[in-house]
mmCIF file of the N, C-alpha and C atoms, coordinates in Angstrom:
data_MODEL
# 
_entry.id   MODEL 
# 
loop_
_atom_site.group_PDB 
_atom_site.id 
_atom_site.type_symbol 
_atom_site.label_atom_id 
_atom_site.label_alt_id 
_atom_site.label_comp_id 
_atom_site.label_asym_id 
_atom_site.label_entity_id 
_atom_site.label_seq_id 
_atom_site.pdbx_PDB_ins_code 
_atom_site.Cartn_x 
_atom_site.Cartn_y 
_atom_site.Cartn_z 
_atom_site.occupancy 
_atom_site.B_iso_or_equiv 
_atom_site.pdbx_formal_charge 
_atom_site.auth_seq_id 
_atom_site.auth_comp_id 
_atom_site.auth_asym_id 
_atom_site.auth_atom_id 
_atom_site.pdbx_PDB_model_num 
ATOM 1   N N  . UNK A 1 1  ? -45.166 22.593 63.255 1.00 0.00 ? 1  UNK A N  1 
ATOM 2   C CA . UNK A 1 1  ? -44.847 23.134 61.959 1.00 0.00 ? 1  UNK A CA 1 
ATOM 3   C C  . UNK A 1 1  ? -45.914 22.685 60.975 1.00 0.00 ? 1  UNK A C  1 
ATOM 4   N N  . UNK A 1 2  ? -46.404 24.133 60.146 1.00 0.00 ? 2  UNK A N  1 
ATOM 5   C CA . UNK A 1 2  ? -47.558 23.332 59.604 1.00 0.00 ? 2  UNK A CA 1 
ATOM 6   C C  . UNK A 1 2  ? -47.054 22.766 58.234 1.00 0.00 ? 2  UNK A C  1 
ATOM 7   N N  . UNK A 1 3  ? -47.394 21.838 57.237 1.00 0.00 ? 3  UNK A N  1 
ATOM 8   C CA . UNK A 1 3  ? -46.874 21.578 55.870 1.00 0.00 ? 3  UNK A CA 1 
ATOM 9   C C  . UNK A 1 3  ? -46.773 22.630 55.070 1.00 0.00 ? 3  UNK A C  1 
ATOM 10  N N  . UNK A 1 4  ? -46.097 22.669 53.884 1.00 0.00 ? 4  UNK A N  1 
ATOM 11  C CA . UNK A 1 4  ? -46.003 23.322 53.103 1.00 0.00 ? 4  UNK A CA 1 
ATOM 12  C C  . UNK A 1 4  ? -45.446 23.015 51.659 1.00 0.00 ? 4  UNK A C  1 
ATOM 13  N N  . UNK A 1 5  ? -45.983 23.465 50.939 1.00 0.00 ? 5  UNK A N  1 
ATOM 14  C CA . UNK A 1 5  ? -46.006 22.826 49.216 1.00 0.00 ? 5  UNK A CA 1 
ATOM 15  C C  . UNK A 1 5  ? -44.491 23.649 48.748 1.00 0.00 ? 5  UNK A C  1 
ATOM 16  N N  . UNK A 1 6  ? -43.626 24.376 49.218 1.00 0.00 ? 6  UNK A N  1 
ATOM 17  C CA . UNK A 1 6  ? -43.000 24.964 48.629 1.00 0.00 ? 6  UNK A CA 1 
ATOM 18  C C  . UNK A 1 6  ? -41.956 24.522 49.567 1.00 0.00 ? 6  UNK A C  1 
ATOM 19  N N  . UNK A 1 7  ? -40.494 24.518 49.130 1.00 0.00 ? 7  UNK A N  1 
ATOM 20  C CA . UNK A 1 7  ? -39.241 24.233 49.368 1.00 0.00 ? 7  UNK A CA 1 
ATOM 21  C C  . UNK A 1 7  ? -38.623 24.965 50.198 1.00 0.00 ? 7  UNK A C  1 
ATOM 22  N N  . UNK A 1 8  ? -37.960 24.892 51.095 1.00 0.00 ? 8  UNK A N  1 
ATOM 23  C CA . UNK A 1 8  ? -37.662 25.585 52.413 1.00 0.00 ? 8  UNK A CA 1 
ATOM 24  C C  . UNK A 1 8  ? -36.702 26.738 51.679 1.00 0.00 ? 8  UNK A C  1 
ATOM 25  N N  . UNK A 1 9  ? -35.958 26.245 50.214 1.00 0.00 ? 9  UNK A N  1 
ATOM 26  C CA . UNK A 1 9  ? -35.124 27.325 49.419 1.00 0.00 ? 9  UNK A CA 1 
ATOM 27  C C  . UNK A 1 9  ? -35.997 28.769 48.930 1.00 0.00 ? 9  UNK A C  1 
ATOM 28  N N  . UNK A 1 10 ? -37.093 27.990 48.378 1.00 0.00 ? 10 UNK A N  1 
ATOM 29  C CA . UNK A 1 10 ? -38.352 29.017 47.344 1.00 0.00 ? 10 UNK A CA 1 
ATOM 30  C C  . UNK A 1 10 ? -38.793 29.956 49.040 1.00 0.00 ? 10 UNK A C  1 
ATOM 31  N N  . UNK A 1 11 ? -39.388 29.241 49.932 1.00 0.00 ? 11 UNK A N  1 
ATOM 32  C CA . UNK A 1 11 ? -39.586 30.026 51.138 1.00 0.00 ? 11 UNK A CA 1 
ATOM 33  C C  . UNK A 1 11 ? -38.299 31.295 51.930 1.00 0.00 ? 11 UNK A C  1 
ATOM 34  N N  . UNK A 1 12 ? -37.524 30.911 51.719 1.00 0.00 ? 12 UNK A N  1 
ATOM 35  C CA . UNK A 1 12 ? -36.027 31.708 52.238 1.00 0.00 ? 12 UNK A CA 1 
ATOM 36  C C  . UNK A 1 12 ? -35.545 32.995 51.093 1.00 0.00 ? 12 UNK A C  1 
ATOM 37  N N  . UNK A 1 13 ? -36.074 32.635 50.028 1.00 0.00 ? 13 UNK A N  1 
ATOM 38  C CA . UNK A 1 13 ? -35.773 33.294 48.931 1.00 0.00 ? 13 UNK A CA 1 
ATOM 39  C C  . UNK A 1 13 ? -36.854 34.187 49.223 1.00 0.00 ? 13 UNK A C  1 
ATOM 40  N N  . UNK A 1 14 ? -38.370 34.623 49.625 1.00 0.00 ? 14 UNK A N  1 
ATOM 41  C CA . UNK A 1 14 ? -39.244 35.486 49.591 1.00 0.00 ? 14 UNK A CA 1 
ATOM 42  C C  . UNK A 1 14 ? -39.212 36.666 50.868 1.00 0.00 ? 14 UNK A C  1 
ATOM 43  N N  . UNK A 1 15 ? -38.307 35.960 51.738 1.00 0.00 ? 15 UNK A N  1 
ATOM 44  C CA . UNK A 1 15 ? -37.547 36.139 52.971 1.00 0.00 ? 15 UNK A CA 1 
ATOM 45  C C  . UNK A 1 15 ? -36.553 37.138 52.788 1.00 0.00 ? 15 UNK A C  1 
ATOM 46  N N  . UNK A 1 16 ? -36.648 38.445 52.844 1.00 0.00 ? 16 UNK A N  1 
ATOM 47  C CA . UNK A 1 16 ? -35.648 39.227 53.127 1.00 0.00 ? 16 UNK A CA 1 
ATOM 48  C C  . UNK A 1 16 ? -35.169 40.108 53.987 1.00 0.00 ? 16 UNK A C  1 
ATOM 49  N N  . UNK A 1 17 ? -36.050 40.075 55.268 1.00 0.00 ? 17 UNK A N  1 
ATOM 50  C CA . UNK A 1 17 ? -35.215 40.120 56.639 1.00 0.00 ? 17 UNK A CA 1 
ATOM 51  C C  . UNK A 1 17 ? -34.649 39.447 57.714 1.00 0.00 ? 17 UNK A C  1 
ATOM 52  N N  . UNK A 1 18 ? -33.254 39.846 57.348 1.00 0.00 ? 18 UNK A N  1 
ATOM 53  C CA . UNK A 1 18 ? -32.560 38.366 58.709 1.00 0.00 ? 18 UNK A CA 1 
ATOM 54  C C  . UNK A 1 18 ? -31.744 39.348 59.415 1.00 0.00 ? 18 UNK A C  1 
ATOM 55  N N  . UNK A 1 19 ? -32.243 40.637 60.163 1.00 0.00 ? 19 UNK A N  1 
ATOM 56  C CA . UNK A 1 19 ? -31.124 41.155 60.742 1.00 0.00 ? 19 UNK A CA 1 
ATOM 57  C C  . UNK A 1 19 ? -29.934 40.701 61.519 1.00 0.00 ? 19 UNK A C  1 
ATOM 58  N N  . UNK A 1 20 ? -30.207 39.434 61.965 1.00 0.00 ? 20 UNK A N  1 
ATOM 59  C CA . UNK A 1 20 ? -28.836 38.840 62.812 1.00 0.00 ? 20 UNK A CA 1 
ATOM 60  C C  . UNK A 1 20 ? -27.840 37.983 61.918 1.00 0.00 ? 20 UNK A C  1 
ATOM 61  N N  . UNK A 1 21 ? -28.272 37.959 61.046 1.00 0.00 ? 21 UNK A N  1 
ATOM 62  C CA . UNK A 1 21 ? -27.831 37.448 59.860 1.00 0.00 ? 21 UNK A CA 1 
ATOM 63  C C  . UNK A 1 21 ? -26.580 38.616 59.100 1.00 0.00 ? 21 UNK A C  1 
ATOM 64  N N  . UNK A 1 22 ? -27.526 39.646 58.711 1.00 0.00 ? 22 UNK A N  1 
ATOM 65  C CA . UNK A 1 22 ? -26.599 40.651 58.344 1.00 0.00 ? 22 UNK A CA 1 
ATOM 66  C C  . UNK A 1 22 ? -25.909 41.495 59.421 1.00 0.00 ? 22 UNK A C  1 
ATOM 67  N N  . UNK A 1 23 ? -26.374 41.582 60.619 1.00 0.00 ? 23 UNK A N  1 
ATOM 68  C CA . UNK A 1 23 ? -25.691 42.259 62.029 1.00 0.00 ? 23 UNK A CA 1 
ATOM 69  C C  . UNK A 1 23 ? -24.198 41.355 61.718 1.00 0.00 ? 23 UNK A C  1 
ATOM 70  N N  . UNK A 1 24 ? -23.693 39.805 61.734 1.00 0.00 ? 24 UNK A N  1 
ATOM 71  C CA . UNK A 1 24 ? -22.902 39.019 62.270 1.00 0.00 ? 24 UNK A CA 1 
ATOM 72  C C  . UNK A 1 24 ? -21.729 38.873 60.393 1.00 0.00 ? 24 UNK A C  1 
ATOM 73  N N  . UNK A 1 25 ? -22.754 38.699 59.655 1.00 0.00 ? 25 UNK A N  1 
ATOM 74  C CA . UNK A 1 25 ? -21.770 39.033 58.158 1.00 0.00 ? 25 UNK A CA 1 
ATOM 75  C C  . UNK A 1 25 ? -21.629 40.178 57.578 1.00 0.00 ? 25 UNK A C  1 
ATOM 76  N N  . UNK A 1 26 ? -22.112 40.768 57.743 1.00 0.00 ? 26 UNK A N  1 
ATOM 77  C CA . UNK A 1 26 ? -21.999 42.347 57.183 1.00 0.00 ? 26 UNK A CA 1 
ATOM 78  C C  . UNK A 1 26 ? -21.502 41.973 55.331 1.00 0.00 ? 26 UNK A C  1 
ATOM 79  N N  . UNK A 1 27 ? -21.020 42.069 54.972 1.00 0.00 ? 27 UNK A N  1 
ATOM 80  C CA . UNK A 1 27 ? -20.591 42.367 53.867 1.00 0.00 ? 27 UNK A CA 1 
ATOM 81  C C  . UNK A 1 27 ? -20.910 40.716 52.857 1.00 0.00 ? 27 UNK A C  1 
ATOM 82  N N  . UNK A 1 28 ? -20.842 40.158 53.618 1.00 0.00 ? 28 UNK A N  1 
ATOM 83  C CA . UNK A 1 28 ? -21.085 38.379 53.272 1.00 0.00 ? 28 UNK A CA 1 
ATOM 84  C C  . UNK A 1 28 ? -22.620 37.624 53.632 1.00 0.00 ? 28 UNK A C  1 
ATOM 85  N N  . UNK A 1 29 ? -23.350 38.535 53.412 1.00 0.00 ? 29 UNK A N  1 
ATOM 86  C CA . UNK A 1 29 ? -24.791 38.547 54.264 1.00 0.00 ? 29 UNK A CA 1 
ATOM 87  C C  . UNK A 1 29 ? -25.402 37.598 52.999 1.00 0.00 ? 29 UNK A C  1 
ATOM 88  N N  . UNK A 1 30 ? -25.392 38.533 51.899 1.00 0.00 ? 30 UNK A N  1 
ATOM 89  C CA . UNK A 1 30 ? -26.375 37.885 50.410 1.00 0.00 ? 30 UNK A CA 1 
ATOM 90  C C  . UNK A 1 30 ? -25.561 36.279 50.237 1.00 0.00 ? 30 UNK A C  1 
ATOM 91  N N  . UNK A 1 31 ? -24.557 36.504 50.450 1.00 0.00 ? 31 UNK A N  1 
ATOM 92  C CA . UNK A 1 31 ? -23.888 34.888 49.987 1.00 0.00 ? 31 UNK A CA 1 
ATOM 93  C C  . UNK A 1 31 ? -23.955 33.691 51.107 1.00 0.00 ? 31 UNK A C  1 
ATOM 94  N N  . UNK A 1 32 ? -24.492 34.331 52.424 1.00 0.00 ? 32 UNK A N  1 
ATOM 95  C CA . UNK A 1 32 ? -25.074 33.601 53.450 1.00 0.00 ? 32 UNK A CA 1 
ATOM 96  C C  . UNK A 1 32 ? -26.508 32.977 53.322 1.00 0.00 ? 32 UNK A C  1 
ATOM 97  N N  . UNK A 1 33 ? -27.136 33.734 52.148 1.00 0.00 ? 33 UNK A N  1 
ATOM 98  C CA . UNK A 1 33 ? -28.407 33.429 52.451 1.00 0.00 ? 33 UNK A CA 1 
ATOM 99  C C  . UNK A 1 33 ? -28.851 32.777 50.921 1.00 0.00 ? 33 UNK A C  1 
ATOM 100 N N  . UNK A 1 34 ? -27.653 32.064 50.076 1.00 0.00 ? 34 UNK A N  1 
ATOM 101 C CA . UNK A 1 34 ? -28.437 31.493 48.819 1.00 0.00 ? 34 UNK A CA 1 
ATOM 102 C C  . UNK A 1 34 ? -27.808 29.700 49.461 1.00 0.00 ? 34 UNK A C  1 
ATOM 103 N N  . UNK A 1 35 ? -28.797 29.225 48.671 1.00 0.00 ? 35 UNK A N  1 
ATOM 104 C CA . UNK A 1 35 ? -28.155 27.840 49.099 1.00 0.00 ? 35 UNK A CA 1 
ATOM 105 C C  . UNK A 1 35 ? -27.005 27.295 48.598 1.00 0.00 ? 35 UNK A C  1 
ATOM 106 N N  . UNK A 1 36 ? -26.401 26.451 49.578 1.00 0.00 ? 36 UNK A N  1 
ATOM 107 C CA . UNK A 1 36 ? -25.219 26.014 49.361 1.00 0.00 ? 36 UNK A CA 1 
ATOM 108 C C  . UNK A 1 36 ? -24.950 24.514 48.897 1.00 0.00 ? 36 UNK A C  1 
ATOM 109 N N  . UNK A 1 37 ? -23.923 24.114 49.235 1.00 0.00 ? 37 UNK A N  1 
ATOM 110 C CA . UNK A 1 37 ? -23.763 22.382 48.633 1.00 0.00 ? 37 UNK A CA 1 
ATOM 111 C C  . UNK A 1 37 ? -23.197 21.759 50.517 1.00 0.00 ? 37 UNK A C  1 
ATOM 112 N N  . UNK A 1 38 ? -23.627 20.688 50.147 1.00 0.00 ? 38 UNK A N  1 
ATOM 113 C CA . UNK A 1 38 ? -23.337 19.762 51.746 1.00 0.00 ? 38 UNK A CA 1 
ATOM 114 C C  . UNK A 1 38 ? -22.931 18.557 51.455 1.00 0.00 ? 38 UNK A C  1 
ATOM 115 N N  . UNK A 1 39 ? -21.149 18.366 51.443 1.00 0.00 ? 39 UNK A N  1 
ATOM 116 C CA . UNK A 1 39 ? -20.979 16.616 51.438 1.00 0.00 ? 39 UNK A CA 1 
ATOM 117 C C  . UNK A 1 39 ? -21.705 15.656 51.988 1.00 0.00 ? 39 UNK A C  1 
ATOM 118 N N  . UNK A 1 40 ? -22.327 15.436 51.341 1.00 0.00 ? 40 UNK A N  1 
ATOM 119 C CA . UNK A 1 40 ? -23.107 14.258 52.511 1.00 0.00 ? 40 UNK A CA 1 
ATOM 120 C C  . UNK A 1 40 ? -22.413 12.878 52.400 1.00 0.00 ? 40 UNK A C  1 
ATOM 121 N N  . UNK A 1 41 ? -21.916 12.537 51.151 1.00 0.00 ? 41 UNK A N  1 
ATOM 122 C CA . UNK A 1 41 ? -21.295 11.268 51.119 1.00 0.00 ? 41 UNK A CA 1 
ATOM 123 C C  . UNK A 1 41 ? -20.387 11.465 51.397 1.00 0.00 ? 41 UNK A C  1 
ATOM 124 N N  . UNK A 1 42 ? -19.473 12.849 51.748 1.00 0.00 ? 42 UNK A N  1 
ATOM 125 C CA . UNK A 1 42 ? -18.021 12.810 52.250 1.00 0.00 ? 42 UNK A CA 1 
ATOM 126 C C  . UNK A 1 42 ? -17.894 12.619 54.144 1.00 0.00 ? 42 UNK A C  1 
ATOM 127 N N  . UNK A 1 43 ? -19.238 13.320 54.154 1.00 0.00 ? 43 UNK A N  1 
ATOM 128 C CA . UNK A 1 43 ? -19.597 12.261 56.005 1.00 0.00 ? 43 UNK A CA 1 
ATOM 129 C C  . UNK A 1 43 ? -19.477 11.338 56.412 1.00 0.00 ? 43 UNK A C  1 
ATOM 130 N N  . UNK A 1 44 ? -18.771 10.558 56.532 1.00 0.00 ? 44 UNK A N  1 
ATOM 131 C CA . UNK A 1 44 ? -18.409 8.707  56.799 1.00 0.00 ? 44 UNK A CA 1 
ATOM 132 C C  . UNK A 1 44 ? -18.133 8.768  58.641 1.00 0.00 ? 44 UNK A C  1 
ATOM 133 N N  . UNK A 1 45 ? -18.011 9.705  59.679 1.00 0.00 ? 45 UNK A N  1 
ATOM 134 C CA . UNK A 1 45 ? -18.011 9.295  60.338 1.00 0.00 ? 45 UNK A CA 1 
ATOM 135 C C  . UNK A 1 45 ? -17.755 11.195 60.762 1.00 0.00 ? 45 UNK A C  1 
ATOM 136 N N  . UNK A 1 46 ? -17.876 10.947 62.240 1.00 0.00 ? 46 UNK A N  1 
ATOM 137 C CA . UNK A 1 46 ? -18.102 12.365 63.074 1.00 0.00 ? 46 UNK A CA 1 
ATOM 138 C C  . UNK A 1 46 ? -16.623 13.026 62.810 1.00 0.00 ? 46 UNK A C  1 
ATOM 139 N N  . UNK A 1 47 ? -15.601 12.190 63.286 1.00 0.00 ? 47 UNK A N  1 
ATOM 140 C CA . UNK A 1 47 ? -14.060 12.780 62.935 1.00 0.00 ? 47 UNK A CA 1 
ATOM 141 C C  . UNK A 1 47 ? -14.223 13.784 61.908 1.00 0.00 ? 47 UNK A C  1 
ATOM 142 N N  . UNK A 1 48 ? -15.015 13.644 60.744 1.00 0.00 ? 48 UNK A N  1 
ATOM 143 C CA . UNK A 1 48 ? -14.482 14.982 59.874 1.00 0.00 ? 48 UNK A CA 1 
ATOM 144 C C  . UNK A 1 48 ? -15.707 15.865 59.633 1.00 0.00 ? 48 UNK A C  1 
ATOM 145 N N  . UNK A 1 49 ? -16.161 15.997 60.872 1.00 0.00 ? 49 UNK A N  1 
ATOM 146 C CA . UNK A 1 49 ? -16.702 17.072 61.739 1.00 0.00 ? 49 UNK A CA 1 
ATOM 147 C C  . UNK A 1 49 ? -15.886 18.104 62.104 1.00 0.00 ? 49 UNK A C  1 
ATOM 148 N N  . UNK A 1 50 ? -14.471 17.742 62.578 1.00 0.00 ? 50 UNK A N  1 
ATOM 149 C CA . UNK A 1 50 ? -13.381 18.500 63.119 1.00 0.00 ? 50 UNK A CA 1 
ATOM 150 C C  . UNK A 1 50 ? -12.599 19.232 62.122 1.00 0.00 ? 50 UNK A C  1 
ATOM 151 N N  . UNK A 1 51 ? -12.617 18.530 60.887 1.00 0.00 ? 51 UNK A N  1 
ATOM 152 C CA . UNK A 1 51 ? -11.746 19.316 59.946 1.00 0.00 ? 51 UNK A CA 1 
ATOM 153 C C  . UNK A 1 51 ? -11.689 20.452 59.708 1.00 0.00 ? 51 UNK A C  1 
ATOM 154 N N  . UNK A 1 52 ? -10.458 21.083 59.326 1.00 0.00 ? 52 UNK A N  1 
ATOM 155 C CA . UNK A 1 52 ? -10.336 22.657 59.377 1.00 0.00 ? 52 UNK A CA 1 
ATOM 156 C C  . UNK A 1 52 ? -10.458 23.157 57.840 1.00 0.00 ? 52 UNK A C  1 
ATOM 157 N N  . UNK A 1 53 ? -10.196 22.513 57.030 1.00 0.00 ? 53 UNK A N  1 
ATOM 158 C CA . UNK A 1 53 ? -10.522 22.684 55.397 1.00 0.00 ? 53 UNK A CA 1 
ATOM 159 C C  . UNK A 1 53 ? -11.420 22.281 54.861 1.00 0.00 ? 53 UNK A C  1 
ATOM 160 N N  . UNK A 1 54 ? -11.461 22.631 53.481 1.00 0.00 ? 54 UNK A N  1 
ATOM 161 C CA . UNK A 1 54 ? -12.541 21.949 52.823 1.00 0.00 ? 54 UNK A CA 1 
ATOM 162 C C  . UNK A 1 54 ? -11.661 20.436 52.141 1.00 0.00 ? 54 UNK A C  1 
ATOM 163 N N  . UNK A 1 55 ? -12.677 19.664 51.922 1.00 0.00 ? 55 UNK A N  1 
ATOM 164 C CA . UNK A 1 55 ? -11.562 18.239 51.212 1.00 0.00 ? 55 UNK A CA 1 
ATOM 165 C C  . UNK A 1 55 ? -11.422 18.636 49.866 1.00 0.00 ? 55 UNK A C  1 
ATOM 166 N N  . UNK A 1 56 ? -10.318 17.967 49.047 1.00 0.00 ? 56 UNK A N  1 
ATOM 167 C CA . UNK A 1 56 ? -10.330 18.189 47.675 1.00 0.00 ? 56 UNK A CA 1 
ATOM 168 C C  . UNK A 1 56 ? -11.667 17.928 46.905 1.00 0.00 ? 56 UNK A C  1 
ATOM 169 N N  . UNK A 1 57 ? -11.482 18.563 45.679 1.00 0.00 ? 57 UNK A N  1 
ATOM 170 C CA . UNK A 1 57 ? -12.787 18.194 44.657 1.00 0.00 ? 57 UNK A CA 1 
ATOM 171 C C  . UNK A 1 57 ? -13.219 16.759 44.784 1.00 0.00 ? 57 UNK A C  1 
ATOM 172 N N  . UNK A 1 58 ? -11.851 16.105 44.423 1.00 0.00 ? 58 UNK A N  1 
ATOM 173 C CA . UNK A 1 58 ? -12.213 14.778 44.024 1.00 0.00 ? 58 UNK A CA 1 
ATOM 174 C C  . UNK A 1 58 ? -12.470 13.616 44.813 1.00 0.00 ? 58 UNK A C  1 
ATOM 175 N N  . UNK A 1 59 ? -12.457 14.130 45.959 1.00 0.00 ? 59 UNK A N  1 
ATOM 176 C CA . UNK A 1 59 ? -13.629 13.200 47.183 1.00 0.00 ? 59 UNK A CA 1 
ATOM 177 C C  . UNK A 1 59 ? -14.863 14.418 47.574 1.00 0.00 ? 59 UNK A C  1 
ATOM 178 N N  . UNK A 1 60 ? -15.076 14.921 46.337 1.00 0.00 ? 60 UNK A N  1 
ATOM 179 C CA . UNK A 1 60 ? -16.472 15.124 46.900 1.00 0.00 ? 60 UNK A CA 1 
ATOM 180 C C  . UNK A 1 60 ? -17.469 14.673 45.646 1.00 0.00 ? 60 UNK A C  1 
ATOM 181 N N  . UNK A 1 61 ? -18.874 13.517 45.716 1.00 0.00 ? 61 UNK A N  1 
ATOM 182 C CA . UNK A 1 61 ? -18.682 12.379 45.125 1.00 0.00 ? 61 UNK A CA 1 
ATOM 183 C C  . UNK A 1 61 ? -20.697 12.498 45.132 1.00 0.00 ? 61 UNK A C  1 
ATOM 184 N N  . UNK A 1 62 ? -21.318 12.772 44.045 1.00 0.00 ? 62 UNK A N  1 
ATOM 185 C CA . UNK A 1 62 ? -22.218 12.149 44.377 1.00 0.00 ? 62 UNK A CA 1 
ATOM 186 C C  . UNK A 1 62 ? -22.551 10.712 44.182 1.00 0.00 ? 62 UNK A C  1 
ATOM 187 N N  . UNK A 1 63 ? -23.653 10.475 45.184 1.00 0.00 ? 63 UNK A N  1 
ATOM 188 C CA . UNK A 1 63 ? -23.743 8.443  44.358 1.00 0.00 ? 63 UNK A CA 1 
ATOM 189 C C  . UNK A 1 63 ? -25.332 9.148  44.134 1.00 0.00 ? 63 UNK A C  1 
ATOM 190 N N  . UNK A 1 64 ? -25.960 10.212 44.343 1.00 0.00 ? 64 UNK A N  1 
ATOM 191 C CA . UNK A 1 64 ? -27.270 10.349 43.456 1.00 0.00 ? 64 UNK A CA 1 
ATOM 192 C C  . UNK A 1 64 ? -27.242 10.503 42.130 1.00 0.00 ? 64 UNK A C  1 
ATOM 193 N N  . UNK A 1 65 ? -26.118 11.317 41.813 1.00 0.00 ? 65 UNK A N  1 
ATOM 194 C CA . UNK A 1 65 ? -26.290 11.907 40.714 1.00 0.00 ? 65 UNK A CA 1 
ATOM 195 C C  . UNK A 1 65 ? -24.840 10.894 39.812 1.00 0.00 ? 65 UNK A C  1 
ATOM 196 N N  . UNK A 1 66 ? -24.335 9.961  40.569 1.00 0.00 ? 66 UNK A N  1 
ATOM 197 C CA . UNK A 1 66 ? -23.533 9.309  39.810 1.00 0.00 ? 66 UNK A CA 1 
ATOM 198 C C  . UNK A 1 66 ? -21.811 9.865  39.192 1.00 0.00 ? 66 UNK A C  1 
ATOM 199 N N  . UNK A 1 67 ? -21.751 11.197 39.885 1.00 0.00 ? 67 UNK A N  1 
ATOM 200 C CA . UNK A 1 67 ? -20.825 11.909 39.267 1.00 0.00 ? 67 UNK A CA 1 
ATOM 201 C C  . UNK A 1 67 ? -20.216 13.194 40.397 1.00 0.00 ? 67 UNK A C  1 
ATOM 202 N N  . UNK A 1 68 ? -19.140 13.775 39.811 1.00 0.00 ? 68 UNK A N  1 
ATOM 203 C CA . UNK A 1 68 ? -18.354 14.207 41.135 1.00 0.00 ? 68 UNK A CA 1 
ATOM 204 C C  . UNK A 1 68 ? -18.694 16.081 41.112 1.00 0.00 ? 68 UNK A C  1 
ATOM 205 N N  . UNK A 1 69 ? -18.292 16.553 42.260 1.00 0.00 ? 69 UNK A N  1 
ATOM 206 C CA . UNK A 1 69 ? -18.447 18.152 41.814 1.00 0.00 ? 69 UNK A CA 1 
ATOM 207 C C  . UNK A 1 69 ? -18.333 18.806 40.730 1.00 0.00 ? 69 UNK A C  1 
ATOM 208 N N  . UNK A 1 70 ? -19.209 19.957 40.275 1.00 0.00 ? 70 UNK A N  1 
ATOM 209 C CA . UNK A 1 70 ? -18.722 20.444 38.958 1.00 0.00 ? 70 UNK A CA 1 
ATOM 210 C C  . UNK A 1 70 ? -19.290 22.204 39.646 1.00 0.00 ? 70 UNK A C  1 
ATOM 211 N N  . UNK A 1 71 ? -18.516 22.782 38.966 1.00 0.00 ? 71 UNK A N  1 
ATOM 212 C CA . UNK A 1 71 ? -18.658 24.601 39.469 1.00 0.00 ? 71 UNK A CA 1 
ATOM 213 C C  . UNK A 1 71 ? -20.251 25.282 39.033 1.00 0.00 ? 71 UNK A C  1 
ATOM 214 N N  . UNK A 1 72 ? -21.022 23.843 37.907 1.00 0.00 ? 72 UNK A N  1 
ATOM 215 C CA . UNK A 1 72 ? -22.127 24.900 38.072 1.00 0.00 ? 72 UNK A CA 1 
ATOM 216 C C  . UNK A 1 72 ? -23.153 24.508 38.841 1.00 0.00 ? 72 UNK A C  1 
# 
């Protein structure tokens, strides 16, 4: 992989063919392909790997940013 000065987001964003992408979501394709959010501090161990929900707001927690989910 060679380097690159630009963000794997800015690169994905110039990117607009993913036919297996839209073959498998059809209708949920564009909201597949903007970036998303990833608990990372709600990862404490593989077990909630298995979970079938999402956890409440209020264990989802940054310690980068010092402060907890917010909708924007």
């Amino acid at each position: 992989m060679q380097f690159t000065l630009n963000s794997l987001e800015s690169l994905a964003r110039l990117c607009n063919n993913f036919p297996s992408l839209d073959a498998h979501f059809a209708d949920n394709a564009s909201m597949m392909r903007r970036k998303g959010i990833f608990p990372y501090e709600y990862l404490t161990d593989f077990s909630r790997l298995n979970e079938t929900s999402l956890p409440p707001r209020e264990e989802l927690y940054s310690m980068l940013t010092d402060e907890h989910i917010t909708d924007s």
